[in-house]
C-alpha atoms as one frame of an Amber mdcrd trajectory, in Angstrom:
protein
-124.393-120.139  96.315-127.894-118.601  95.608-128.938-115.872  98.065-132.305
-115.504  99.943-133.032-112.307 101.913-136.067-111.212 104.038-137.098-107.366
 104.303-138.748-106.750 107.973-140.118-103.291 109.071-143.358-101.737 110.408
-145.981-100.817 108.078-145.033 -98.567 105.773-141.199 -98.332 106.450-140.465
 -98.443 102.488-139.993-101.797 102.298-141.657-102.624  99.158-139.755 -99.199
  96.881-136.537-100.740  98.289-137.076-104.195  97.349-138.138-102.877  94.022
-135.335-100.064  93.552-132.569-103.189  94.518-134.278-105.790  92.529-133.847
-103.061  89.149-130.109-102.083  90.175-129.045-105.901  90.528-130.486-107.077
  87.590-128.989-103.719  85.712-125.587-104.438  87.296-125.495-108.023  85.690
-126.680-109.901  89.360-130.020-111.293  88.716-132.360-110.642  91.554-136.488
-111.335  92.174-138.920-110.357  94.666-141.746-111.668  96.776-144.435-110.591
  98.021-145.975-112.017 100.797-149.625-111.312 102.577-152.178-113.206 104.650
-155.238-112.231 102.511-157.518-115.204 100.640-156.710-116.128  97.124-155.947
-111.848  96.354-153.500-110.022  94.113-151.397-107.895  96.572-150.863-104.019
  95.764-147.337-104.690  96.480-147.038-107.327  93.919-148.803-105.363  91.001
-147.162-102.609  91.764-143.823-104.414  91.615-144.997-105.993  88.207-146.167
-102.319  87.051-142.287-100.837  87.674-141.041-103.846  85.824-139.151-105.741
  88.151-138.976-109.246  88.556-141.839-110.548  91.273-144.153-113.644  92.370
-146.212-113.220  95.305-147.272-115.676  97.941-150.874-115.383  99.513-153.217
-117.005 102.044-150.176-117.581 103.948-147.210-116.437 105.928-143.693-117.691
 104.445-142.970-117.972 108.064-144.873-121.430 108.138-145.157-121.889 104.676
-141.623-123.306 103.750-141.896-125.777 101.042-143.669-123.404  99.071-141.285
-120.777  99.593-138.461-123.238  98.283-140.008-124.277  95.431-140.565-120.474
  94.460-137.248-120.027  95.186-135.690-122.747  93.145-137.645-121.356  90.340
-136.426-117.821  90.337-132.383-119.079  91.113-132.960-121.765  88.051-133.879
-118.312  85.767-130.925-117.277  87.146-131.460-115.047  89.991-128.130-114.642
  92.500-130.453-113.151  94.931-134.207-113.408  95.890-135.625-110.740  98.281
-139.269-111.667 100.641-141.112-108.960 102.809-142.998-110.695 105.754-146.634
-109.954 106.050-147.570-106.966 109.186-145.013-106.170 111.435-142.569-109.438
 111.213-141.322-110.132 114.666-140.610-113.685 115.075-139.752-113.934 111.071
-135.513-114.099 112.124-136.698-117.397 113.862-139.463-119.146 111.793-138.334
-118.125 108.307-133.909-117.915 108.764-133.904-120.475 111.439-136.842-122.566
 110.141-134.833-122.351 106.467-131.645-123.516 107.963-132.867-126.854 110.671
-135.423-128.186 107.142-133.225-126.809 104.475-129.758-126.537 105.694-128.354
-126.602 102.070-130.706-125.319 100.038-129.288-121.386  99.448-126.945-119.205
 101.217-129.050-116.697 104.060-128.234-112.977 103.343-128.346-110.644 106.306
-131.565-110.583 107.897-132.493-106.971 107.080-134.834-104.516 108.883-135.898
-101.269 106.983-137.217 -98.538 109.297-138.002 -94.939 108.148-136.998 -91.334
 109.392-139.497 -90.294 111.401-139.877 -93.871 113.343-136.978 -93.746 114.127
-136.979 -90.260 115.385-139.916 -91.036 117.610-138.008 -93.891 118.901-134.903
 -91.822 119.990-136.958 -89.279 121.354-137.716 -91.800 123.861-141.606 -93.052
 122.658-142.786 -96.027 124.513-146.230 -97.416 123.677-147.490-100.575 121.555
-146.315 -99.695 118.294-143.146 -98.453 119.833-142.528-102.120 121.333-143.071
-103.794 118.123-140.371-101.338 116.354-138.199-102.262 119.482-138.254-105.711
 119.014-138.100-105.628 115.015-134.631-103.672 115.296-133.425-106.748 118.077
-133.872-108.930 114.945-131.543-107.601 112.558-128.209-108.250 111.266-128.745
-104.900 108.832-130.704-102.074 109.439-132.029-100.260 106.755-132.383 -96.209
 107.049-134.781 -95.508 104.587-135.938 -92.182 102.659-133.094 -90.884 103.664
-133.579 -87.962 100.629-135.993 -86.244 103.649-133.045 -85.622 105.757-130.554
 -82.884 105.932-126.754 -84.456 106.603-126.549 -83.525 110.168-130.064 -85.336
 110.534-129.330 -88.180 108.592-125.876 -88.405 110.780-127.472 -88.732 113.886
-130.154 -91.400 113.039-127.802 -93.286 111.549-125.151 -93.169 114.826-128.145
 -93.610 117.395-129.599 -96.407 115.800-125.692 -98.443 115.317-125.727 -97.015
 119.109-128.971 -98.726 120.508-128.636-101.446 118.079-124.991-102.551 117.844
-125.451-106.348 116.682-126.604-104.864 113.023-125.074-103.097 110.407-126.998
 -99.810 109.524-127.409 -98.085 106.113-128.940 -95.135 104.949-130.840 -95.546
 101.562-132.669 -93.348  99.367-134.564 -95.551  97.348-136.803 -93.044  95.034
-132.860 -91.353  94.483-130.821 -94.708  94.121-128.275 -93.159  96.724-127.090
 -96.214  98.660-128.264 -98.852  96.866-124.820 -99.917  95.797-123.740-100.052
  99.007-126.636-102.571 100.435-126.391-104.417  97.073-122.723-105.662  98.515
-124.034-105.777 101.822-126.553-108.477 101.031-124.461-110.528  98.234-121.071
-110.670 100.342-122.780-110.784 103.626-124.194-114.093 105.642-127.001-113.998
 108.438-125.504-114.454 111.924-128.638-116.419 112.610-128.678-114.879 116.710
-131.134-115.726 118.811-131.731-112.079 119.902-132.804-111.310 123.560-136.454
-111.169 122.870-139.325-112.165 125.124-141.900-112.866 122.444-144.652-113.680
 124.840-143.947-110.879 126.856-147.986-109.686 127.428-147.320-105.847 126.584
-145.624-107.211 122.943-148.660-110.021 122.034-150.773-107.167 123.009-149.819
-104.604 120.142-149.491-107.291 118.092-153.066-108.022 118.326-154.235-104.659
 118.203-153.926-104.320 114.884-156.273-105.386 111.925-155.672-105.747 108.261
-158.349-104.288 105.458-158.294-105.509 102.237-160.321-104.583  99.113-160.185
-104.741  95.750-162.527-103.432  92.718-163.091-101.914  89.270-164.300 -98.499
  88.839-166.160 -97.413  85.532-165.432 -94.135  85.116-168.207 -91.570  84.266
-166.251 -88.856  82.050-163.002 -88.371  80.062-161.556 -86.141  82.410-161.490
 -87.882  85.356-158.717 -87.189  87.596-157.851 -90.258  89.390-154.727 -88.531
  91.538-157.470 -86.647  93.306-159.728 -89.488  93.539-156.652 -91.431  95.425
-155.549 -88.398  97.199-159.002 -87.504  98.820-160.073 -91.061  99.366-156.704
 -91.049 102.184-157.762 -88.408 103.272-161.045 -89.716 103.816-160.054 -92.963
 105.502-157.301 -90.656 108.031-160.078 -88.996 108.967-162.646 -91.446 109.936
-159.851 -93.791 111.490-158.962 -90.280 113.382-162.419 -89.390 114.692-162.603
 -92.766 115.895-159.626 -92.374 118.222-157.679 -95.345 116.264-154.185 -95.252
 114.809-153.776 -96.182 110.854-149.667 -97.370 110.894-149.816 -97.697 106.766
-152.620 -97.264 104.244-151.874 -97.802 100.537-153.776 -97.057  97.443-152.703
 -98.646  94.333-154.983 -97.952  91.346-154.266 -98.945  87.332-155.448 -98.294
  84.066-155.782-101.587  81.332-152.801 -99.790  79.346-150.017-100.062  82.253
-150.654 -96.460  83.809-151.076 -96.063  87.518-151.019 -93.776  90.222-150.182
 -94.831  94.221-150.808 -93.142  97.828-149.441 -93.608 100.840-150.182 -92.645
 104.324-148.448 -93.421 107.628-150.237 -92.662 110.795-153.583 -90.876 111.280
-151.621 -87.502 111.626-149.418 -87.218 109.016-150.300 -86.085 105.205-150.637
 -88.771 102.740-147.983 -89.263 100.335-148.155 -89.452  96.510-145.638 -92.187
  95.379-146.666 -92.135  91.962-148.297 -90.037  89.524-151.232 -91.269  86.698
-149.867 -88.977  83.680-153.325 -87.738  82.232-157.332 -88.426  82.870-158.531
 -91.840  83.289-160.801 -94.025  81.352-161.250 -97.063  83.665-159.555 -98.109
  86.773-158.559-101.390  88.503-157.920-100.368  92.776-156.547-101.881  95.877
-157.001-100.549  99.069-154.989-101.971 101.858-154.831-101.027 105.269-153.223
-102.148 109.203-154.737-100.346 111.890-154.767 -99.766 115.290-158.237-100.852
 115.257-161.033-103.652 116.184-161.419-105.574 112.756-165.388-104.836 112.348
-164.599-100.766 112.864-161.823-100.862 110.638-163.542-102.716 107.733-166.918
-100.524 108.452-164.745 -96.904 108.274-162.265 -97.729 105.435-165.966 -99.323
 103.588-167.581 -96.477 103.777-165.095 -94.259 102.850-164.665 -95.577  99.714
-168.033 -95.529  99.053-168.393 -92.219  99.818-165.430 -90.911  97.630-166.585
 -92.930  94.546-170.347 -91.377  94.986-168.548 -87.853  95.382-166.485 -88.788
  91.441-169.676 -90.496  90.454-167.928 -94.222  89.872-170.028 -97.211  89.523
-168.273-100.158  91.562-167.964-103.888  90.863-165.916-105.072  93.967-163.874
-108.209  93.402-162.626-108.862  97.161-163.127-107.499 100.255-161.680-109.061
 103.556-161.289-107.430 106.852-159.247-109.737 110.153-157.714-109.246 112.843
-153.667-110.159 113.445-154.563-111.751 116.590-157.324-113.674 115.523
């Protein structure tokens, strides 16, 4: 039977490079396999689904809606993709995805008990996450990771290429420790290291479809959910020379955004920068958490002539702020490389609204 699979995780866990890295070694390995993309924002392209479509792999996205509550057209997407062939069809969940093992898996299987086979329900958490959680951190954010982990039937260690053995050994025993109802993996997605191994995990696997010991309306839970606010925007740059450097241009506007979301005493769990030429070449950024560096996940391979961007943003921060700083920002940066502007879409909302 067909396979469906949904990738949970905090904000900037590495969800999206291991969707795409498994989606290109199953369809290389003669198991057809598809993506989705899923966000809440109004009628946009996501980053994550261009960038999927820029690596080649196989993806459809699904905006203006979670797939959470959106079920008959997550079927029908789904039918499409296993009619082209697909054994297996991955989904990320929009934010942070508590509550997804129980509206999406269980939702699925009381309307659509027969309609494809549920692979584990699989949670992809990076290093230092879940460093900070062994270490003993207990805030907001450190709740939602908490009850993400409860979720799982497979835990995903990812970037596992930033860990020596011994390190990578003892994340992966403390988190089968803490978290014994899951399965847990290291991966190295960038590397390919471990892919085979959650490739099998996911095609000869089924969900256990628990009902894990969660209080979802516990108050100190619904309140870091609704802490955080989602930025998007989206826009063309004209570019003023034939030397312009768009790496930099990505590089300093993170830096930019870190440090106004810094000085204004907020938190910035994932920030991603996604820009494109019209010929296929791109260049990405990354950055998880107002103190750490960004990160350069991909490379534009000479100057650029004309740029297509995506800014997208969760925060530990009241909507208004959040859209004001990361606004302004970008503004500023594009004055400082002299870029003229046409913005396409720009939407700024809270998760608890």
């Amino acid at each position: 039977m067909k396979k469906f699979a949904v990738f949970s995780g905090f904000l900037g866990s590495g969800k999206t490079t291991a969707m795409m890295a498994l989606t290109r070694y199953l369809n290389e390995h003669g198991s057809g396999a598809a993506m989705i993309s899923n966000d809440l924002g109004e009628g946009v392209t996501l980053a994550d689904h261009r960038l999927a479509e820029l690596s080649g792999c196989r993806a459809s996205q699904i905006t203006d809606e979670c797939i959470c509550f959106c079920h008959d057209v997550l079927t029908e997407l789904l039918k499409t993709r296993f009619d082209e062939g697909c054994e297996l069809v991955i989904s990320d969940i929009p934010g942070f995805g508590v509550g997804a093992l129980e509206h999406v898996y269980h939702g699925l299987s009381r309307e659509y008990p027969d309609f494809c086979e549920l692979a584990p329900f699989t949670v992809v958490i990076e290093p230092r996450t879940a460093a900070l959680l062994r270490e003993g951190k207990s805030d907001d954010l450190a709740s939602i990771w908490t009850a993400q982990l409860l979720e799982a039937d497979l835990i995903v260690l990812s970037k596992c290429d930033l860990l020596d053995g011994d390190a990578r050994a003892e994340l992966l025993a403390w988190l089968g420790e803490r978290f014994p109802q899951a399965q847990v993996l290291p991966l190295s997605a960038l590397g390919g290291d471990g892919l085979d191994a959650l490739a099998s995990a996911l095609l000869q696997g089924r969900a256990s479809l628990r009902h894990p010991d969660i209080d979802y309306d516990d108050e100190r839970l619904q309140d870091a959910m609704g802490s955080l606010s989602e930025y998007y925007l989206q826009y063309h740059a004209a570019v003023c020379c034939y030397d312009f450097d768009g790496n930099a241009y990505l590089a300093d506007m993170a830096g930019e955004i870190q440090a106004a979301i810094r000085a204004a005493g907020c938190e910035i769990p994932h920030l991603k920068l996604l820009a494109w030429e019209p010929e296929g070449d791109f260049g990405k950024v990354d950055l998880i958490g107002a103190e750490r560096p960004p990160e350069i996940g991909h490379c534009f391979r000479g100057p650029c002539t004309e740029l297509a961007v995506v800014v997208n943003a969760s925060a530990a921060c009241p909507a208004e702020l959040l859209d004001k700083l990361a606004t302004e920002a970008v503004r500023a940066v594009s004055d400082k490389y002299q870029l003229e502007l046409l913005l396409f879409k720009r939407e700024c909302f809270g998760m608890g609204d």
